[in-house]
C-alpha positions as CSV (number, residue, x, y, z in Angstrom):
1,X,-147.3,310.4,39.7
2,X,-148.3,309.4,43.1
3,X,-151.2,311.6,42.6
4,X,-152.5,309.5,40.3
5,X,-153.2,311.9,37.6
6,X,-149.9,311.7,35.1
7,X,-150.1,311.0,31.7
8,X,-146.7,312.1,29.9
9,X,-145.4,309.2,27.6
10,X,-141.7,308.6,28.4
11,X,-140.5,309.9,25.4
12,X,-141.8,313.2,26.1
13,X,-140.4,313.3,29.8
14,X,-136.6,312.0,28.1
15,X,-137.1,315.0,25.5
16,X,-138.8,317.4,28.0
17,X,-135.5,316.8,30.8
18,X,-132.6,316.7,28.0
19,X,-133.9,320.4,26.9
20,X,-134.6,321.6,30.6
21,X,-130.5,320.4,31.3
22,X,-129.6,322.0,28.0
23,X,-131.7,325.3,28.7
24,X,-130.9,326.1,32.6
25,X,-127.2,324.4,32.6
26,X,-126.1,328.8,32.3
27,X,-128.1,329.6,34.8
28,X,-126.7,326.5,37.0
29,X,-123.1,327.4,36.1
30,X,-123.6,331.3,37.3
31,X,-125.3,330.8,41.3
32,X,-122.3,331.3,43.5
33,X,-124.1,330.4,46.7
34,X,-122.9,328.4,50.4
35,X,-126.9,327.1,50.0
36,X,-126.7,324.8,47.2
37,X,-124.7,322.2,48.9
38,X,-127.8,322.4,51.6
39,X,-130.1,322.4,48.7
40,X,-129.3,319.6,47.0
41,X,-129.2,317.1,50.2
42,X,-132.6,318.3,51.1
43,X,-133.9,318.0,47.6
44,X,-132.5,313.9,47.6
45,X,-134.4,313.5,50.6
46,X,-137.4,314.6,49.9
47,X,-137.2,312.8,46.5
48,X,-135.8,309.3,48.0
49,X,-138.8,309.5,50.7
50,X,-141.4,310.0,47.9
51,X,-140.2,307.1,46.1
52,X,-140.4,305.0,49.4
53,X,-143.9,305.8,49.1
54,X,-144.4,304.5,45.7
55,X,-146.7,301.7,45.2
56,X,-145.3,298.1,44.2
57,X,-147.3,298.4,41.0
58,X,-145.8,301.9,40.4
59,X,-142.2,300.1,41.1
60,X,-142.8,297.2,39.0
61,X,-144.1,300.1,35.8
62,X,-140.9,301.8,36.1
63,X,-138.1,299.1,36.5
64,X,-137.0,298.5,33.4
65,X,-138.5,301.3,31.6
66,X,-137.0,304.5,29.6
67,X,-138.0,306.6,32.0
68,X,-136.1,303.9,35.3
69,X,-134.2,306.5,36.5
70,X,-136.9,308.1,38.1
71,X,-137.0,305.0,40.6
72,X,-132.9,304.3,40.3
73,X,-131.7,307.7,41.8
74,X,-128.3,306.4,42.9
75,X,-127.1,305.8,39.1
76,X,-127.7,309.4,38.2
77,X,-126.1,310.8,41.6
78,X,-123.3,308.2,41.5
79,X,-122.5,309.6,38.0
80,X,-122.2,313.4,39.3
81,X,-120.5,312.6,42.6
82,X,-117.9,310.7,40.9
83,X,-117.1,314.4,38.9
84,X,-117.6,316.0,41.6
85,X,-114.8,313.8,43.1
86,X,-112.6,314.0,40.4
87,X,-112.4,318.1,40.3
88,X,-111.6,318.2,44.0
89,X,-109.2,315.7,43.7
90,X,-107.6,318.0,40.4
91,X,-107.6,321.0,42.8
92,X,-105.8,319.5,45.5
93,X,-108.6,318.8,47.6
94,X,-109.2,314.8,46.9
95,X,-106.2,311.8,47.0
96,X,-104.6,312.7,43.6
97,X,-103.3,316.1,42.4
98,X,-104.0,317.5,39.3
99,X,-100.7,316.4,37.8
100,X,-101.1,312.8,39.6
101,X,-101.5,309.4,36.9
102,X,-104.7,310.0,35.2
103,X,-107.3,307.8,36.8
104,X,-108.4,304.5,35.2
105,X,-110.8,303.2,37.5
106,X,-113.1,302.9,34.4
107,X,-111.5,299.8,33.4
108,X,-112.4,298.1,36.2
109,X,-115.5,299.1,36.5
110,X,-116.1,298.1,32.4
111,X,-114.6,294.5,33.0
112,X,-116.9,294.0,36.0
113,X,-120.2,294.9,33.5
114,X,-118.7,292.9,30.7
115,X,-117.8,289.6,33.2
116,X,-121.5,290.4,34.2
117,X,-123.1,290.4,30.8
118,X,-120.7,287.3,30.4
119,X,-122.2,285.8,33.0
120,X,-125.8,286.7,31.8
121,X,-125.7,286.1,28.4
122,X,-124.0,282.3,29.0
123,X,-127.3,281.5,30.7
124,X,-129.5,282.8,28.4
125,X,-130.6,280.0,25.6
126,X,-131.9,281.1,22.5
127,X,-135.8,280.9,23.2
128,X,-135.3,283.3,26.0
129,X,-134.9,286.1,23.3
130,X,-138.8,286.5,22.8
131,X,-139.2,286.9,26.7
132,X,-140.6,290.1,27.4
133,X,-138.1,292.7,29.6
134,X,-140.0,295.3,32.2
135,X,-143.3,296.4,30.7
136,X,-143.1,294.2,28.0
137,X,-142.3,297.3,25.7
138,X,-138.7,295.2,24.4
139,X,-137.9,291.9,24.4
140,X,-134.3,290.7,25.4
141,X,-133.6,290.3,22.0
142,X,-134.4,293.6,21.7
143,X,-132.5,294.6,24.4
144,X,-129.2,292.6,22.8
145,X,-129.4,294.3,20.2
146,X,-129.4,297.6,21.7
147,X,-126.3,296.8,23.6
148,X,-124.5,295.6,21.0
149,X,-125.4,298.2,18.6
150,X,-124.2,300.9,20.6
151,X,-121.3,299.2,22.0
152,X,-120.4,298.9,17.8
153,X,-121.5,302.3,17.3
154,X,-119.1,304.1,20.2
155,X,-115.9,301.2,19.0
156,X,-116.3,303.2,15.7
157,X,-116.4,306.8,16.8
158,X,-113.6,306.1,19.1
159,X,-111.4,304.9,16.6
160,X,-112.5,307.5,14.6
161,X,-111.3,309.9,17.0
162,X,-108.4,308.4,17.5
163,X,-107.0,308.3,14.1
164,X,-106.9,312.3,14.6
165,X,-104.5,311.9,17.3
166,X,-104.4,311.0,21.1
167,X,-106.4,314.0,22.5
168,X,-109.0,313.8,20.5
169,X,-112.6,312.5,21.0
170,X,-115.8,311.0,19.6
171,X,-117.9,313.5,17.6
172,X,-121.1,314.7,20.2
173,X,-124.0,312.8,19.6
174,X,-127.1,314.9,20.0
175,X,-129.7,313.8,22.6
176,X,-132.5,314.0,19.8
177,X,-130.1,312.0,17.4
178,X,-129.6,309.6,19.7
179,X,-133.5,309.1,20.5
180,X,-134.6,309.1,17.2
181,X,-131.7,306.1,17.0
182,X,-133.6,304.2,20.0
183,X,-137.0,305.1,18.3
184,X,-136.3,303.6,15.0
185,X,-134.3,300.6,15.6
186,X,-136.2,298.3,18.1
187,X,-137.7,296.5,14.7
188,X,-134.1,296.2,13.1
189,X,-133.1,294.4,16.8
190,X,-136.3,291.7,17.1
191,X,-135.4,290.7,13.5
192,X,-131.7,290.2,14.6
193,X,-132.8,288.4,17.8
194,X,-135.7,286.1,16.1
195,X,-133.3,285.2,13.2
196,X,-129.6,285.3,15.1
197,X,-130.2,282.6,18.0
198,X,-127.0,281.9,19.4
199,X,-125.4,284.4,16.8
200,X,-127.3,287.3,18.4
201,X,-126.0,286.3,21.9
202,X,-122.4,286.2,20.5
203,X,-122.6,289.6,18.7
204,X,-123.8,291.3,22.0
205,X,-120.7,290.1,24.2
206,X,-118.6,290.6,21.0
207,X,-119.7,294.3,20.5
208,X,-119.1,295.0,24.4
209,X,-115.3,293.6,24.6
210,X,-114.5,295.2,21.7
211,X,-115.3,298.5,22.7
212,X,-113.9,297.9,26.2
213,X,-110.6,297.0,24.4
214,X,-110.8,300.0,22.5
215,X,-110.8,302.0,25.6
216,X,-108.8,300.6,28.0
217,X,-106.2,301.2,25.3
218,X,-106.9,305.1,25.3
219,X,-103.3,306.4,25.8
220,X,-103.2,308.7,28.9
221,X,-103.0,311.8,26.7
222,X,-106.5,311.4,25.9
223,X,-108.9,313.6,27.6
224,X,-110.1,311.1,30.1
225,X,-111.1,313.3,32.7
226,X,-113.0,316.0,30.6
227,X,-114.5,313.0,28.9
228,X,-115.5,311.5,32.3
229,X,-116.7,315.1,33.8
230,X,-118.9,315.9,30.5
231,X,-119.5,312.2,28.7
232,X,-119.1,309.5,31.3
233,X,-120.8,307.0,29.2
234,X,-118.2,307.5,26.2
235,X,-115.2,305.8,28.8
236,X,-117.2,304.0,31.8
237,X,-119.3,301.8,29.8
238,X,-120.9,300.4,32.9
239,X,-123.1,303.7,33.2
240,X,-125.2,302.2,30.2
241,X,-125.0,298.4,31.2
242,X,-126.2,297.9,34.8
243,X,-130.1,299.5,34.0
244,X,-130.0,296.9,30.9
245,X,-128.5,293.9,32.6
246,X,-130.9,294.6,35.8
247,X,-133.6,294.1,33.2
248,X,-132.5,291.2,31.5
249,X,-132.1,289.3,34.8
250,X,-135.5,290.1,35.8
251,X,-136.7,288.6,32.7
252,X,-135.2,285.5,33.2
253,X,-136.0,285.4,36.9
254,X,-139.8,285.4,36.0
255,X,-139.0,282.7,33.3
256,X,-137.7,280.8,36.3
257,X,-140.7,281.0,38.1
């Protein structure tokens, strides 16, 4: 990219990395090697100084955009270190044993996202739904709409998993399932943002404390910590938040200007 010469659309590169994860995720699980740990910090730091390199314009492309985690590194690390965390910690190694309380922390974190999108979405007037978000790609209509229809979608699935009994979970959703999803609904979301006003605004905060209801109540013979480890996004509903919300307020910081 900082060559200059890359062309890939985002949805190729999201496709391209779910089925590189998918396809070397064996090979990963079989090195048994006191070099990875050594790996893995020098392969950060490389990475974190090329992105201090990166233009302003190449900055500005990528905030906000499918493909922002190639900017935002610390989500996806944050995300693995927190697992990481969590298995020493079940093999003695961390502040809880494995037969400690089963940690909650998620709640927290999901009432902090939710006071946040409060916060947002009480400051946002109607008009504002036609303002662009990052590239201009969305809207923050569009972007509402998103939330709140996965917010609606996972409240479902979890309370159809739980109708089968405390340890069970919501169904996999296939990475290609769930991009098609993305692909196909951004027209259903601007006609619910350019005919909901106010309503749209309501349904997005509505959609996100319901779902955080939903799972703060999981009783602690749910498989939190597999979840966590495999699926963090099913239980710490921050994960998918914070990239969106960092979008929306920079659309309504440049309406300010």
């Amino acid at each position: 990219m900082l060559a200059g010469n890359w062309s890939a659309a985002d949805e190729s590169v999201l496709a391209a990395e779910h089925l590189a994860s998918e396809a070397l995720h064996p090979y990963w699980a079989s090195i048994e090697s006191n070099e990875i740990p050594a790996l893995a910090l020098e392969a950060a730091t490389r990475l974190d100084a090329l992105i201090a390199s990166a233009p302003d314009a190449m900055v500005d492309a990528l905030e906000g955009s499918p493909v922002a985690y190639l900017l935002l590194r610390h989500r996806h690390r944050a995300e693995h270190m927190d697992h990481i965390e969590r298995v020493l910690a079940a093999a003695g190694r961390g502040v809880a044993a494995a037969d400690g309380p089963v940690d909650r922390s998620f709640v927290e974190r999901n009432a902090a996202s939710l006071a946040r999108l409060r916060d947002l979405l009480g400051r946002l007037e109607p008009a504002d739904l036609a303002l662009p978000v990052g590239d201009g790609t969305w809207t923050v209509g569009q972007v509402l709409g998103h939330l709140a229809f996965w917010d609606r979608f996972l409240g479902a699935r979890w309370r159809a998993a739980l109708a089968g009994g405390p340890a069970a979970q919501p169904a996999h959703m296939p990475h290609e399932i769930s991009d098609v999803l993305n692909d196909g609904l951004p027209l259903t979301w601007a006609r619910f943002a350019s005919d909901g006003g106010r309503a749209a605004i309501d349904e997005t905060l509505a959609a996100a404390d319901e779902v955080d209801r939903v799972i703060a109540g999981l009783p602690d013979e749910s498989p939190i910590e597999s979840i966590l480890g495999e699926r963090p996004a099913l239980i710490d509903r921050s994960i998918h938040r914070t990239e969106h919300l960092d979008a929306l307020e920079g659309a309504i910081s440049g309406r300010r200007r």
